[in-house]
C-alpha positions, 0 to 999 in steps of 0.5 A: 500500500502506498503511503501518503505524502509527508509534509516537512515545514521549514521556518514557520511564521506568527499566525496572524495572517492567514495561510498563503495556500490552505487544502481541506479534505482533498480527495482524487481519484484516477479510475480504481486509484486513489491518489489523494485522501483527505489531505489537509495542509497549510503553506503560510508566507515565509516558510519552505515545505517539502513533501516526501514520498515514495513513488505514487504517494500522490505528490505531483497530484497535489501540486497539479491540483495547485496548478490548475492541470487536475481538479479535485474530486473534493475538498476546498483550496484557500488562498489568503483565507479565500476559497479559489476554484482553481479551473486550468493552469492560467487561472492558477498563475493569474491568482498568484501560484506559481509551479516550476514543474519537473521538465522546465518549460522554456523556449531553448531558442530565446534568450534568457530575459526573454524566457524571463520575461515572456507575456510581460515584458517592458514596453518601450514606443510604439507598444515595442519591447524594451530590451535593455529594461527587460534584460535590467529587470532580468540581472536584478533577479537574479542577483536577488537569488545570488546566481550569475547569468548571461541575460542574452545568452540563449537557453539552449545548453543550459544545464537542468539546474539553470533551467529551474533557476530560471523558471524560479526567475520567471515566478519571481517577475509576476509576484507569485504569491506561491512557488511550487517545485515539482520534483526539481532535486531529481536529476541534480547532482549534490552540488546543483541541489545545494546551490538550488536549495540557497536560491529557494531560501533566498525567495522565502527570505 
């Protein structure tokens, strides 16, 4: 039988505002399987959790439900003590959660501050694209997660560890309310996972 996710919490803060992200009574079913029960939690501002499990436990389902890709089949999902009905993945980045997913999804082609950037970028005349703001606005990122990047480099030939760093970037540039990373330690060596770690630290701080 397959356990249930467990919740780690890092750095919880004074309760007088309420939950970030809360989940009553979740529950989702894929045909015969059941892959979430009844799960409840709480994901308040300034604090970092983490969800261990084996294999099928049910943890991507969760973050999916977060991110709009399933819906669950009961239960309730708050935002800042709001009930949400969350119906697809741009609805759930129009309220504020943002979800790197295991397989970034960048465009290898474009640039760093335009993977950044992309579907808001500053306007210059005319309605054009400010590229000097973007790729300013891009560097102020990432020196706020402490990571070095060459802005109008392409993506391509990135390793998975930048990717994720990036998508981090992108979440940061529309104030995500929540950040959510789906599996991002699993194809990291000890050395990418430290430094990803320091850079998640440094957006809860």
């Amino acid at each position: 039988m397959t356990q249930a996710p467990t919740v780690v919490a890092e750095a919880p803060v004074a309760e007088s505002q309420p939950p970030r992200v809360e989940f009553h009574g979740i529950s989702k079913r894929f045909g015969a399987t059941a892959a979430l029960t009844d799960v409840s939690m709480d994901l308040r501002s300034g604090e970092i959790h983490a969800l261990v499990g084996e294999n099928g436990a049910g943890k991507s389902t969760l973050v999916k439900i977060l991110a709009g890709v399933h819906q669950p089949d009961a239960g309730t999902i708050l935002l800042d003590g709001t009930p949400a009905l969350i119906h697809g993945p741009a609805q759930s980045r129009a309220l504020g959660v943002a979800v790197v997913h295991q397989e970034p999804r960048l465009f290898p082609d474009l640039s760093v501050a335009d993977n950044v950037s992309i579907g808001h970028a500053p306007s210059g005349l005319a309605g054009s694209i400010n590229w000097r703001a973007m790729r300013k606005a891009a560097q102020a990122l990432f020196a706020e997660l402490d990571v070095e990047f060459d802005v109008g480099a392409p993506v391509r030939g990135l390793s998975m560890a930048d990717q994720q760093l990036i998508e981090i970037a992108k979440a940061l540039s529309v104030e995500a309310r929540a950040l959510t990373l789906d599996g991002p330690t699993a194809s990291l060596s000890a050395h990418e996972v430290a430094r990803l770690s320091a850079s998640v630290r440094r957006v809860r701080d």
